[in-house]
Backbone as numpy.savetxt, mean C-alpha at the origin, in Angstrom:
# Nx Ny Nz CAx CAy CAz Cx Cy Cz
-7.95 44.88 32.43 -7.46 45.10 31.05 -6.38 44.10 30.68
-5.65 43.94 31.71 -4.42 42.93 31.47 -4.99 41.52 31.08
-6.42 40.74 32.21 -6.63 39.71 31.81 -7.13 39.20 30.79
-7.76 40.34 29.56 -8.25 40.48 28.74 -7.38 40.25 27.95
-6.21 41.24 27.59 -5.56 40.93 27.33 -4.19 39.75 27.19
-4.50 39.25 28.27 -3.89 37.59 28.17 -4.67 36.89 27.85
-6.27 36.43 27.93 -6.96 36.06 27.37 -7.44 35.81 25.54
-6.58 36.89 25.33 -6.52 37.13 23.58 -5.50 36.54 23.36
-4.40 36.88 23.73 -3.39 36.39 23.54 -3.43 34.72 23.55
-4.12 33.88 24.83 -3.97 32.75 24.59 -5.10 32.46 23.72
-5.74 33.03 23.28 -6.81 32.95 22.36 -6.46 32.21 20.99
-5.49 33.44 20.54 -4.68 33.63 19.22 -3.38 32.40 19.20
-2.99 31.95 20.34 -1.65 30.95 20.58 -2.64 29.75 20.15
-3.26 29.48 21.02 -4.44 28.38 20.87 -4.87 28.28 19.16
-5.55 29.19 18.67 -5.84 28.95 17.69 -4.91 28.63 16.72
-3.48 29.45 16.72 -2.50 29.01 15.93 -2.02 27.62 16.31
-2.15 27.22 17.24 -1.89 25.57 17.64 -2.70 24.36 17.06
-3.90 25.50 17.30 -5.29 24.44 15.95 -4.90 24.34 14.42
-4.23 25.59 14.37 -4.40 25.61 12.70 -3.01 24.48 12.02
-2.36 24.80 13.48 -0.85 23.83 12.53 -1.04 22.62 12.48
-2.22 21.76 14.09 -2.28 20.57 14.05 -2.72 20.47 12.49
-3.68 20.62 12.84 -5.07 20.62 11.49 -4.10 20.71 10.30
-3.71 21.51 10.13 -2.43 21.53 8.40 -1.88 20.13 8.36
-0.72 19.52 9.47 -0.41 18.86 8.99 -1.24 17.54 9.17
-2.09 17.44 10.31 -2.78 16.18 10.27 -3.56 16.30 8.46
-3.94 17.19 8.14 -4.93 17.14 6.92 -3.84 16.20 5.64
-2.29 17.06 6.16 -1.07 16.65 4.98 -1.02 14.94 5.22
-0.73 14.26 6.47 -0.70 13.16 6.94 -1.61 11.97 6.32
-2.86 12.79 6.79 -4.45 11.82 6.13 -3.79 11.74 4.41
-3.26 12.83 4.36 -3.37 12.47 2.35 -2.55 11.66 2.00
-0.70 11.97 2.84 0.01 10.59 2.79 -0.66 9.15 3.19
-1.32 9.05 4.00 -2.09 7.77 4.62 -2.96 7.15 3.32
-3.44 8.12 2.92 -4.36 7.74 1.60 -3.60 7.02 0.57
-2.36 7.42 0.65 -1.70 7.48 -0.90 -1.53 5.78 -0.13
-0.84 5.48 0.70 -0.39 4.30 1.34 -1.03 3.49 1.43
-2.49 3.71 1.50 -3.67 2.46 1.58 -3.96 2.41 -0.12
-3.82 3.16 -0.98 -3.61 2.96 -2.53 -2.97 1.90 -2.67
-1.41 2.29 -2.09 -0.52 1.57 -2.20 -0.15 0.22 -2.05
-0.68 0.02 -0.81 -1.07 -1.20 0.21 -1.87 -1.97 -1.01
-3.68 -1.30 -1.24 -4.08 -1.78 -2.52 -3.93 -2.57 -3.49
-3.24 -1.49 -3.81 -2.97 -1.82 -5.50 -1.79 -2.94 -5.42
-0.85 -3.15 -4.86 -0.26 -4.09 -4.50 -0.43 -5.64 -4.36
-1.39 -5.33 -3.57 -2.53 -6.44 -2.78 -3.62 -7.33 -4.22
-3.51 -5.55 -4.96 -4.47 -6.17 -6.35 -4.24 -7.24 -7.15
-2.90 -6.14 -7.27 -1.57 -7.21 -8.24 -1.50 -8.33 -8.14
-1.27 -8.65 -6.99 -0.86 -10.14 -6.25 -1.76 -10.72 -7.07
-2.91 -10.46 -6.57 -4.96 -10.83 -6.65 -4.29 -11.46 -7.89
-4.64 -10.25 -8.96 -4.53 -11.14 -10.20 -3.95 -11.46 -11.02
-2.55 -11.53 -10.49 -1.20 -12.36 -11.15 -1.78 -13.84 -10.92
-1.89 -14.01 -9.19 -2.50 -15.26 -8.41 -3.63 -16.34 -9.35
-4.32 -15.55 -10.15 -5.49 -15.58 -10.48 -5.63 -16.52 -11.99
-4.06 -16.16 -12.73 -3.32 -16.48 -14.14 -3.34 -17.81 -13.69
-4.02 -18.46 -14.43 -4.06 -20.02 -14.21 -3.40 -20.75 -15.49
-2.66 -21.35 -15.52 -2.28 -22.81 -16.76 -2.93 -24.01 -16.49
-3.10 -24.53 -17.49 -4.13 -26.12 -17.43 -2.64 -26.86 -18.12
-2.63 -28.33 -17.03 -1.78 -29.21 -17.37 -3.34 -30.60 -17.93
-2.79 -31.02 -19.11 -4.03 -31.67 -19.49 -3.31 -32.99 -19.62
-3.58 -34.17 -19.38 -3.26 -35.45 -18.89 -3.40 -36.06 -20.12
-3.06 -37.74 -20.62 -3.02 -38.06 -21.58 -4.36 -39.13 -21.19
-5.04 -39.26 -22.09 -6.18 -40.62 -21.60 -5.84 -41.46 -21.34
-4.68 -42.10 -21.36 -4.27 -43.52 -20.81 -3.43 -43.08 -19.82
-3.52 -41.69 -18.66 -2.98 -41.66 -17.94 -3.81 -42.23 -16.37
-3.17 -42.84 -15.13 -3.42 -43.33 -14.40 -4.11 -42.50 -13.35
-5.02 -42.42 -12.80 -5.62 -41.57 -11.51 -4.14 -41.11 -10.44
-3.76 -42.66 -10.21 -2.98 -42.33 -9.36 -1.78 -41.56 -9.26
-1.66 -41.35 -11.19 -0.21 -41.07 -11.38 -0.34 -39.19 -11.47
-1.79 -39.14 -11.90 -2.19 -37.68 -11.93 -2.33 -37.36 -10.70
-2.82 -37.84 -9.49 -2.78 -37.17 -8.35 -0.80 -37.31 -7.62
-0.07 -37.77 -8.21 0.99 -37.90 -7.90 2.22 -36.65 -8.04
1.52 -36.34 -9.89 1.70 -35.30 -10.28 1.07 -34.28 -9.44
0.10 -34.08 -9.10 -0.47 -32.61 -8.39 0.39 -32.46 -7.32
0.46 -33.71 -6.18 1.33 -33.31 -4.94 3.16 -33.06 -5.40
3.24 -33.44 -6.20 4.59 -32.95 -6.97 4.85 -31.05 -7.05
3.64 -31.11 -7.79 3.52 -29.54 -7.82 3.04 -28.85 -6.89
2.21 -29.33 -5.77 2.35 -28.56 -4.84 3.06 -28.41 -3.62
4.23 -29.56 -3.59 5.59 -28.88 -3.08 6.33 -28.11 -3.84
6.37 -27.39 -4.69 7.49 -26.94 -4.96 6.82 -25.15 -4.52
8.31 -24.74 -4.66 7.66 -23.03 -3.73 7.35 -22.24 -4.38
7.49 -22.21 -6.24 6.45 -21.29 -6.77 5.10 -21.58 -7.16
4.37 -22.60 -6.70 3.28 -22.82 -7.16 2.31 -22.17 -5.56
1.47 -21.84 -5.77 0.04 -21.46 -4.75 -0.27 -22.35 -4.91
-1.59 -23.38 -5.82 -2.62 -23.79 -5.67 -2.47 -24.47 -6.54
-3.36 -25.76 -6.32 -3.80 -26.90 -7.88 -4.84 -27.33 -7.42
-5.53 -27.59 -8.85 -6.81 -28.62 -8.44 -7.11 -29.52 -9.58
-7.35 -30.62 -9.34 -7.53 -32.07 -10.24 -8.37 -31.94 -10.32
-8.88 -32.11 -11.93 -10.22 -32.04 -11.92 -10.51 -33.16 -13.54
-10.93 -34.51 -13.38 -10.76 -35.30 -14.03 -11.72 -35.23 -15.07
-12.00 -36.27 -15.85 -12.66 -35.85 -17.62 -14.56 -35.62 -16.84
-14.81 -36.65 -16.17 -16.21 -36.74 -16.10 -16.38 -35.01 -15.40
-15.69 -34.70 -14.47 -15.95 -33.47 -13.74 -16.06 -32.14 -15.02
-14.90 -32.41 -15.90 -14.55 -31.65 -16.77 -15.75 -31.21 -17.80
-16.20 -32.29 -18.12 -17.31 -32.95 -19.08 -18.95 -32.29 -18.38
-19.14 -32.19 -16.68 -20.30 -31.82 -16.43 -20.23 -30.09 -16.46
-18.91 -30.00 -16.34 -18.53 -28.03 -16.07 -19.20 -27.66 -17.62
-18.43 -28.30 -18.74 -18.68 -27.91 -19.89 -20.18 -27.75 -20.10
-21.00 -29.13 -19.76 -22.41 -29.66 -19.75 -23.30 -28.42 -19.71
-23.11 -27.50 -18.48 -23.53 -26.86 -17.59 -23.30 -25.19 -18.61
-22.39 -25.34 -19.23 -22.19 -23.97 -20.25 -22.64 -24.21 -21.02
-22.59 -24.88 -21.70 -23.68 -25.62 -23.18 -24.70 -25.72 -22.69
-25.33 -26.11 -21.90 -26.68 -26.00 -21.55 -27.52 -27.50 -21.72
-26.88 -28.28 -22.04 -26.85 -29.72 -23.31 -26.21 -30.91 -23.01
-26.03 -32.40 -22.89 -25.53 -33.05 -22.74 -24.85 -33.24 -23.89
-23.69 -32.69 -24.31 -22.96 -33.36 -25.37 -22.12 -34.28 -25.51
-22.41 -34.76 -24.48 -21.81 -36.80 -24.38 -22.41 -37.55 -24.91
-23.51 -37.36 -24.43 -24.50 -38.32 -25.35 -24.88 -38.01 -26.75
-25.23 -36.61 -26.71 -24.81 -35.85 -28.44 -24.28 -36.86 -29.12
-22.65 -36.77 -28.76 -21.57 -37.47 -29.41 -20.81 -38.82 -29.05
-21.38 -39.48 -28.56 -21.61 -40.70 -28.12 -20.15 -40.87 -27.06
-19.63 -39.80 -26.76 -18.06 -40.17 -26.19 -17.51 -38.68 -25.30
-16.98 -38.66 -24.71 -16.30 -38.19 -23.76 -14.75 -37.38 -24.21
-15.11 -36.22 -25.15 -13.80 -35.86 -25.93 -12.72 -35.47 -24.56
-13.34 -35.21 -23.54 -12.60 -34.35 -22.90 -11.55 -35.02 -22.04
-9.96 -33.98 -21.46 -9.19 -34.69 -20.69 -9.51 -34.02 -19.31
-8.29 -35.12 -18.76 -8.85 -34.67 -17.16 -7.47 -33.78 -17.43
-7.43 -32.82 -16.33 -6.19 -31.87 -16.47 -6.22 -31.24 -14.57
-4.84 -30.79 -14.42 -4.72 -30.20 -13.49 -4.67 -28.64 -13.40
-5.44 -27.91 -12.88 -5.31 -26.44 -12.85 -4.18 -25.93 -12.07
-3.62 -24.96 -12.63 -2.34 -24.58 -11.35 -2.18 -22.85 -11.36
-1.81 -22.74 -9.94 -1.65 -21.33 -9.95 -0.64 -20.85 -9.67
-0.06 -19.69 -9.84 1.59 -19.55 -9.20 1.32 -18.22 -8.39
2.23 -18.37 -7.64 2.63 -17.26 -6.99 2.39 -15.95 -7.47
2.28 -14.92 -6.86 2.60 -13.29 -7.66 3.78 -13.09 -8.05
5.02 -13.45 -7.53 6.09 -13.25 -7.55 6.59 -14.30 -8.48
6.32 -14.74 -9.40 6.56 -15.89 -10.06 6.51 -15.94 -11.16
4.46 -15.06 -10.89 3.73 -15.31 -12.48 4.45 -14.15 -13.92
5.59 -14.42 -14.34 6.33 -13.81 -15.02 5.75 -14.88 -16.40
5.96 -14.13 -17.98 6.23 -14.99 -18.75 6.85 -16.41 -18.93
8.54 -15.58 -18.66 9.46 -16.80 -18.94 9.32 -18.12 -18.17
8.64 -17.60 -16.48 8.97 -18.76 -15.45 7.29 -19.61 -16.28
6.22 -19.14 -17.03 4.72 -20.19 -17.51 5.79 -20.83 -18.46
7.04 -20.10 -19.45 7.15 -21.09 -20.60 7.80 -21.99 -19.70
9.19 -21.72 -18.94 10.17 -22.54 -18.02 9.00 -24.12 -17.83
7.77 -23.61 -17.14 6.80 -24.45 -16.62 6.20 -25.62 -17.23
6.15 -24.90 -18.47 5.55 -25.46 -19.48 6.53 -26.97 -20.45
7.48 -26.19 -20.40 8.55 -27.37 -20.95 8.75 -28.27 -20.55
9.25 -27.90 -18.83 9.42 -29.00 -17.80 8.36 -29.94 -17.56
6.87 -29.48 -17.78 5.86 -30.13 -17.33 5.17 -31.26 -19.10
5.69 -30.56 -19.93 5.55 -31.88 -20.77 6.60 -32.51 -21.04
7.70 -32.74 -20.24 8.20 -34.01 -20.84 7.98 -35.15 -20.11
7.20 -34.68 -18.88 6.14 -35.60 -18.49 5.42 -36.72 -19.45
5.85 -37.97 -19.67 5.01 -38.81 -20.56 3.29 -39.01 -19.91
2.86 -38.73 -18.72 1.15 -38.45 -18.84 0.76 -37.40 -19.16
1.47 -36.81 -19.34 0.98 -35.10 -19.86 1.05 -34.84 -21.34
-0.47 -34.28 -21.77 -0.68 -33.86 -23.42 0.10 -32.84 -23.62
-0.72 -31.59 -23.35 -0.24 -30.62 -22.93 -0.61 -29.50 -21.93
0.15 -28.77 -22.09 -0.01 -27.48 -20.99 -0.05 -26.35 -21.64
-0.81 -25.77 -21.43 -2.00 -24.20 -21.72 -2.48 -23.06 -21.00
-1.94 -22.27 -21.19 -2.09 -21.02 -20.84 -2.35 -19.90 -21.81
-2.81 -19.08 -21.55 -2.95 -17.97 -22.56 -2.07 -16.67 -22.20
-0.73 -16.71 -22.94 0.11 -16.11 -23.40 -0.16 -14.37 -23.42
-0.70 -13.97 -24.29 -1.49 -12.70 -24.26 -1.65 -12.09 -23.08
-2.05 -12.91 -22.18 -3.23 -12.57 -21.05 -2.03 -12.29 -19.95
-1.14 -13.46 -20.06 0.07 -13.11 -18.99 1.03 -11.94 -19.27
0.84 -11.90 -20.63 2.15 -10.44 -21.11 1.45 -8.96 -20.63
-0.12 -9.23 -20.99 -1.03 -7.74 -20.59 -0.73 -7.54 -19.18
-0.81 -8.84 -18.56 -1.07 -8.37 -16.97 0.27 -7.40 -16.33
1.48 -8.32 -16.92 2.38 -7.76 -16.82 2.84 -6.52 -16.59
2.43 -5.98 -17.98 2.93 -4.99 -18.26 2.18 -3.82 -18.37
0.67 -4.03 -17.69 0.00 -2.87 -17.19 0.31 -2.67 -15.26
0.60 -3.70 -14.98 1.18 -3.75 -13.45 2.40 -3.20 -13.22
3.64 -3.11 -14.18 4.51 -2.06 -14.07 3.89 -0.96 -14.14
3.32 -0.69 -15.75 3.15 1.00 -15.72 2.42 1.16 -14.61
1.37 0.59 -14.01 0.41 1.51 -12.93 1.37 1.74 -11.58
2.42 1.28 -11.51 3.73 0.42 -10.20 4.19 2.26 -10.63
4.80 2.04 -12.08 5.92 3.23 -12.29 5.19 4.59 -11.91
4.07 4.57 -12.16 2.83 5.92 -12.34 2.52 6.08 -10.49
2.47 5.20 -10.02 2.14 5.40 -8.61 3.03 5.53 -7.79
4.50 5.05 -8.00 5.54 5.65 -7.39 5.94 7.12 -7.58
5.79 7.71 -8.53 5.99 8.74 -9.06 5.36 9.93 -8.66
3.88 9.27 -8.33 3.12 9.95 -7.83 3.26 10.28 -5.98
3.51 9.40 -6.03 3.66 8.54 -3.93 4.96 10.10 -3.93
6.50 10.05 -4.81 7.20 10.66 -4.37 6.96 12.44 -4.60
6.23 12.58 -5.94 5.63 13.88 -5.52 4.78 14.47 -4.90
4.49 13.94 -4.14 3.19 13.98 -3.09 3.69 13.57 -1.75
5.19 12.93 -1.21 5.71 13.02 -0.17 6.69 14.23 -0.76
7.43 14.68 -1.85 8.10 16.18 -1.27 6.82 17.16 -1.25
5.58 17.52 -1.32 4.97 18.28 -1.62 4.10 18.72 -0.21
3.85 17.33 0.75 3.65 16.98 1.99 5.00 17.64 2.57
5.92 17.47 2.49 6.86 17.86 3.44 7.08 19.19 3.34
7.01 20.06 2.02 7.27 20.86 2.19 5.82 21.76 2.56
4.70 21.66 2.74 3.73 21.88 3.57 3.85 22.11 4.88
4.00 20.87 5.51 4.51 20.95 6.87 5.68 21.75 7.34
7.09 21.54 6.51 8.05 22.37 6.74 7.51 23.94 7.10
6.05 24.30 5.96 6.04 25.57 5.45 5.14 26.34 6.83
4.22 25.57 7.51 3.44 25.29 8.44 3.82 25.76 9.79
4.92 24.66 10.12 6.08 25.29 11.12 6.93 26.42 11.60
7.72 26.74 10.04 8.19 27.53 9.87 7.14 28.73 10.37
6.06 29.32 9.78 4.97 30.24 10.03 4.59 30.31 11.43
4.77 29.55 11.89 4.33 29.38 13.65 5.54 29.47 14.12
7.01 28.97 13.78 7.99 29.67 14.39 7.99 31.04 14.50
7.69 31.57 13.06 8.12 33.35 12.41 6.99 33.96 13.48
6.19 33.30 14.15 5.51 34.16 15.16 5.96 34.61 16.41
7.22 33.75 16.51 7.82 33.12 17.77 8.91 34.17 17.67
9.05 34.94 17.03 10.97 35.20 15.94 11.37 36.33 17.61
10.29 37.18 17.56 10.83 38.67 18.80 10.99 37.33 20.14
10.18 36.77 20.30 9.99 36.02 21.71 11.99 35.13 22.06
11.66 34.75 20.76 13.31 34.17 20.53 14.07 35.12 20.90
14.21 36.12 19.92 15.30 37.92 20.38 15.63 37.70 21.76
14.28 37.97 22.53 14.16 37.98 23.62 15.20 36.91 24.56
14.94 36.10 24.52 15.45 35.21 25.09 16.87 34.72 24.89
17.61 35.30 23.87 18.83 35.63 23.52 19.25 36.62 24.25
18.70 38.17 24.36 19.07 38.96 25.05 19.31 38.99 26.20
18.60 37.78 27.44 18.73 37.50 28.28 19.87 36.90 28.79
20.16 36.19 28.12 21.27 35.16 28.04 21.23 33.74 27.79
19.96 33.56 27.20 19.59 31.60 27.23 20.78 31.58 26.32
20.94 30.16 26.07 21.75 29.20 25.37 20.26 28.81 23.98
21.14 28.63 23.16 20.35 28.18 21.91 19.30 27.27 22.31
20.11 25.68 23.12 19.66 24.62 23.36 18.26 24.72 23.96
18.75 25.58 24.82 17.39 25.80 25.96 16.35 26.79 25.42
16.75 27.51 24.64 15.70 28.14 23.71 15.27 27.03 22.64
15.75 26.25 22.12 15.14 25.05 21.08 14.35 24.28 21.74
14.81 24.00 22.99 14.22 22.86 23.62 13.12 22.78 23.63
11.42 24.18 24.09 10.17 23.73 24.41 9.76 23.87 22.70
10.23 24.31 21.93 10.05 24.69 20.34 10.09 23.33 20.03
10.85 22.37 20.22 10.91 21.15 19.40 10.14 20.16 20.55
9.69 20.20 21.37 8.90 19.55 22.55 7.53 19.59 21.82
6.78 21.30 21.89 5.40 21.56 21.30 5.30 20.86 19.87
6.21 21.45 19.39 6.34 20.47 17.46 5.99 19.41 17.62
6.83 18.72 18.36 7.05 16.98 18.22 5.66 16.54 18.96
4.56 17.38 19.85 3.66 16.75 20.55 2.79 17.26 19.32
2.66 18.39 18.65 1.12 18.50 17.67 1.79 17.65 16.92
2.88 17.08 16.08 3.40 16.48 14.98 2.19 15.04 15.09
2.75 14.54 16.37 1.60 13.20 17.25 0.21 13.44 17.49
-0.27 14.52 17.72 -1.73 14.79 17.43 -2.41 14.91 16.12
-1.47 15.49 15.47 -1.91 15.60 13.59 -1.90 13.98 13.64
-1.10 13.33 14.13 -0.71 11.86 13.34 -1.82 11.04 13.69
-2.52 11.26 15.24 -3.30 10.84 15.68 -4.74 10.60 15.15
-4.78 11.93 14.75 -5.87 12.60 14.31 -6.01 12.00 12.51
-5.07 11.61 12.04 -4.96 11.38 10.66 -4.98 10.20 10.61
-4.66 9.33 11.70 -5.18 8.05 11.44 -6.32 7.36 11.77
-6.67 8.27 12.98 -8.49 8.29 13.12 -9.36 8.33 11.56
-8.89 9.21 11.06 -9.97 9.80 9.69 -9.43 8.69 9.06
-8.16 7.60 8.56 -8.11 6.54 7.62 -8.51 5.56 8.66
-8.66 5.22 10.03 -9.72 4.31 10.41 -11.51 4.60 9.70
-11.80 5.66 10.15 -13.09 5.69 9.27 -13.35 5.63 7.79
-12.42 6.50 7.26 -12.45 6.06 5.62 -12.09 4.29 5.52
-11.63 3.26 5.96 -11.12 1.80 5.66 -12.63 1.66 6.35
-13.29 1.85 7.62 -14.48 1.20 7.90 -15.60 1.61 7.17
-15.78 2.34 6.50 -16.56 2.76 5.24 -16.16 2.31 4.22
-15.17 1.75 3.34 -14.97 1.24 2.46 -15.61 0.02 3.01
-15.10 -0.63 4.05 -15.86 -2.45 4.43 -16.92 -2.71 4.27
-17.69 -1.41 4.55 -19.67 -0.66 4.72 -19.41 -1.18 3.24
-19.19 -0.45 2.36 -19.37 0.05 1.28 -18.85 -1.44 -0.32
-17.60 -1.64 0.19 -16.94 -2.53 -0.89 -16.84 -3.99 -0.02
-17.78 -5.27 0.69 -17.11 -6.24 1.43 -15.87 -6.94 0.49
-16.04 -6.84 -0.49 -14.74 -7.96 -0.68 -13.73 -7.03 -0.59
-13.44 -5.80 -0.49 -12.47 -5.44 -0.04 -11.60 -6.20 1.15
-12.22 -6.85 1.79 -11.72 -7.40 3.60 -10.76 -8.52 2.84
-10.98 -9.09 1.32 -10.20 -10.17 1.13 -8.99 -9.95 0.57
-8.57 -8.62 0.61 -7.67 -7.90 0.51 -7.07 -7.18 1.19
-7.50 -7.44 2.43 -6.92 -6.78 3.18 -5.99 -8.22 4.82
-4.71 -7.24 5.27 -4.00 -7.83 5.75 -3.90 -6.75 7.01
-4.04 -6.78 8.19 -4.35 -6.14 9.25 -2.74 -5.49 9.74
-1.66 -6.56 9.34 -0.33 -6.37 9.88 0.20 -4.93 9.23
-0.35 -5.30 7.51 0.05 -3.69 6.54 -0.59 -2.56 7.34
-2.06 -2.54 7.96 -2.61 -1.54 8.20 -1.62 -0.85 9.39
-1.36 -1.35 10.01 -0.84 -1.59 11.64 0.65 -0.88 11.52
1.29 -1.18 10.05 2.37 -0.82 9.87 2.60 0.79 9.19
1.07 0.65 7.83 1.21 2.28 7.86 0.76 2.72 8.87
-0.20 2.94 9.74 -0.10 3.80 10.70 0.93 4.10 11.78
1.68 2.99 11.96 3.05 3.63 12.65 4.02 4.22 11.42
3.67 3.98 10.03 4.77 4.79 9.15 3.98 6.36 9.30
2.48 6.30 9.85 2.27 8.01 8.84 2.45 9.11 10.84
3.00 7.89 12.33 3.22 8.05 13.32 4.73 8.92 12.82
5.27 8.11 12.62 6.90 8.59 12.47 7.58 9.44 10.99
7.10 9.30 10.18 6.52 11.03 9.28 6.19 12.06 10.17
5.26 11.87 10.59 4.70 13.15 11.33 5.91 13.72 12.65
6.11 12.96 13.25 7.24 13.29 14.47 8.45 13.53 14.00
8.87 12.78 11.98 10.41 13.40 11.74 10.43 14.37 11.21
9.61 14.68 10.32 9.23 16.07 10.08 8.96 17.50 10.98
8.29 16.70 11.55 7.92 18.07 12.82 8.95 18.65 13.44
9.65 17.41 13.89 11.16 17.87 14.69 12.31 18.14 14.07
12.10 17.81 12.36 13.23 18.63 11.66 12.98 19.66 11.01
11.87 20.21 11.00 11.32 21.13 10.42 11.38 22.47 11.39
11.03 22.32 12.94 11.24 23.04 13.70 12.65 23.22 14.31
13.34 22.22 14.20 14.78 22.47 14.40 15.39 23.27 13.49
15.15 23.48 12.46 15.75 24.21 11.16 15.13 26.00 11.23
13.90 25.44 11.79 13.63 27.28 11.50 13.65 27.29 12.95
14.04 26.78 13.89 14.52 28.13 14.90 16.10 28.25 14.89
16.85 27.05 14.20 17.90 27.50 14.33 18.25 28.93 13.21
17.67 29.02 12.19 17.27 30.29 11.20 17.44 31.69 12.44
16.17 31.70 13.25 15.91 32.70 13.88 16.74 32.79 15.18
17.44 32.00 15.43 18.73 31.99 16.48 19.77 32.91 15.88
19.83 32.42 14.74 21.19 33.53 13.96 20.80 34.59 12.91
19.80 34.78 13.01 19.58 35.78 12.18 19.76 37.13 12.60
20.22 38.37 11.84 20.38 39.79 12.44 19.18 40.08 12.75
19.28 40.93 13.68 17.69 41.75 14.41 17.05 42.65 12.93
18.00 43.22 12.25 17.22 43.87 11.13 16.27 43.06 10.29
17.11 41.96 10.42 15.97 41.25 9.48 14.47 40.34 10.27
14.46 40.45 11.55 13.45 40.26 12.47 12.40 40.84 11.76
12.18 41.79 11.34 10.72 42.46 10.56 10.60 42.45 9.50
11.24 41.71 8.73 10.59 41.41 7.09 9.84 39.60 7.10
């Protein structure tokens, strides 16, 4: 009868050990989610700030050599990414090729300039720094002008804050909402613990040594939830690769590497402050209130 009865008992311990991993690993996976958003959308941004191109357009009596002089000009300096020279005849077959038509011969002449494409940085591609760009780059005497579309840089802008402001907002109600889950989780698996505690007061333990295997067990499921939650965003990221390939050109292995040791150490500070708090609760609490 007795082994039966210990048998239930570890039955019921066991299962409550399943249910807390499982809670917070499930809470973990959702922070992890929010973070590979994050990671994302970030990553997006960059994408297509990166992407905002200006055309520097050359003057026709400018020199090959003096235009490729100009490009390596601009691509030392540290807000520019990328340039590419791309001279009238090249210019002239791109167009060719959209028209469908030789309109050189059409028009007996070659309207077009050669120009340099340029890209800037994410961190760069601001309004003021294309006009800054723009000024500096025509008083260049081979340079016509320089062109960008205005519009296009203010939209990008300023839908990349709001989605920035909207997703932080979101990230922080959804980490207190996570925490207090887990807190809530713990707590419930302590309050099972509450007579066993009594107990062990009555004896004579010391707090410490009563906290001690309480924040040991915490802190080891805290690492199994974490474990377990980054398993499930390994498979959700290798199903997206299945699913989206250019995703991979957005992706940076060091970020991945880094949330999963951020959603490692969430899980272990929580766990261990969460369980430190509610047994110190049930350390000092009156015995009357043991049964509510």
């Amino acid at each position: 009868m007795a082994r039966k009865e210990d048998r239930f008992i570890r039955r019921r311990l066991n299962g409550a050990y399943i249910t807390t991993i499982v809670s917070i690993a499930l809470v973990l996976f959702a922070i992890g989610l929010l973070g590979m958003l994050l990671l994302h959308a970030q990553k997006l941004s960059d994408f297509v700030k990166e992407n905002i191109a200006f055309s520097v357009y050359m003057n026709k009596n400018a020199k090959e050599a003096d235009i490729i002089q100009l490009q390596k000009k601009l691509d030392a300096m540290d807000y520019i990414k990328s340039t590419e020279y791309i001279d009238e005849n090249a210019a002239a077959a791109s167009f060719t090729k959209i028209l469908g038509e030789d309109f050189v011969k059409t028009i007996g002449y070659n309207p077009l300039h050669s120009y340099i494409e340029v890209h800037l940085k994410a961190e760069f591609a601001e309004l003021q720094n294309f006009d800054q760009i723009k000024a500096d780059l025509e008083k260049n005497e081979n340079v016509k002008e320089v062109d960008y579309q205005r519009s296009l840089v203010t939209l990008v802008n300023e839908n990349v804050k709001k989605i920035s402001i909207v997703l932080l907002a979101f990230s922080v109600l959804l980490l207190i909402i996570a925490t207090t889950l887990i807190n809530n989780t713990i707590r419930l698996s302590v309050y099972s613990k509450r007579f066993l505690i009594r107990s062990m007061q009555l004896v004579g333990a010391t707090e410490r040594f009563i906290r001690k295997p309480f924040l040991i067990t915490s802190v080891v499921h805290g690492l199994i939830a974490s474990l377990l939650s980054t398993i499930g965003l390994g498979v959700v990221i290798w199903f997206a690769r299945q699913e989206i390939p250019d995703i991979i050109t957005l992706q940076q292995i060091d970020l991945f590497l880094m949330l999963f040791a951020s959603v490692f150490i969430i899980g272990f500070i929580i766990s261990w402050i969460s369980t430190y708090f509610a047994v110190r609760k049930f350390l000092r609490v009156k015995i009357d209130y043991l049964y509510y």
